[in-house]
C-alpha positions as a printed Julia matrix, in Angstrom:
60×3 Matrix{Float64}:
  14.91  -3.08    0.89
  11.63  -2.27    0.39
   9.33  -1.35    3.1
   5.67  -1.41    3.45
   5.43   2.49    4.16
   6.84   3.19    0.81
   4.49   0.88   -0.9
   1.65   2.21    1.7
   2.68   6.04    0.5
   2.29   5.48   -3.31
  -1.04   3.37   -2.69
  -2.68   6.12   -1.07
  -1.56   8.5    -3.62
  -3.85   6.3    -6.31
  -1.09   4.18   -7.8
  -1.56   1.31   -8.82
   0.55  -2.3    -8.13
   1.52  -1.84  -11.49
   2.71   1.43  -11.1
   4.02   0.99   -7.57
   6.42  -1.73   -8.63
   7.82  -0.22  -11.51
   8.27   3.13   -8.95
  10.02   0.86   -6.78
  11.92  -1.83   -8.9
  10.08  -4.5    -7.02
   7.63  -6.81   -8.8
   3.7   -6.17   -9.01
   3.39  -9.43   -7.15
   5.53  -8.34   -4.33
   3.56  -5.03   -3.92
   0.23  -7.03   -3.97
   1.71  -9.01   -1.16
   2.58  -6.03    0.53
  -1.2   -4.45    0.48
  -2.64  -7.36    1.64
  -0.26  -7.51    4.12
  -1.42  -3.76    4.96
  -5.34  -4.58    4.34
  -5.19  -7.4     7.04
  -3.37  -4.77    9.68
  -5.89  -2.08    8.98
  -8.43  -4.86    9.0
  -9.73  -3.45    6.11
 -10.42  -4.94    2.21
 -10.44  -2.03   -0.48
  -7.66   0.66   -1.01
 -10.11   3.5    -0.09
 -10.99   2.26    3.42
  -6.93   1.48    3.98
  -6.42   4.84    3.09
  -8.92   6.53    5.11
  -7.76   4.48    8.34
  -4.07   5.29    7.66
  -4.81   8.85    7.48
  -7.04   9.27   10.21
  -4.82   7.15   12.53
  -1.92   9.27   11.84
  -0.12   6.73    9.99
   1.12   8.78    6.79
């Protein structure tokens, strides 16, 4: 099973859903589910802000 920390680890490393799904063997649709899912618990809307509050907060 796939969880949101691996998909959370390769976003922040600059992949891309594309990329992230074919890393994982999920489809891109499932990882853009899963980034929203982490933009609305980080209350945040672009990859660069998600990243910044994951790494600040310790979450990574």
């Amino acid at each position: 099973m796939v969880s949101q920390d691996n998909v959370s680890r390769l976003v922040i490393n600059g992949a891309r859903n594309k990329e992230t799904a074919r890393a994982l063997g999920i489809s891109p649709s499932t990882v853009g589910t899963h980034v929203e899912s982490i933009f609305r618990k980080l209350n945040c809307a672009t990859r660069a802000a998600a990243t910044l509050k994951a790494l600040t907060a310790g979450l990574l």
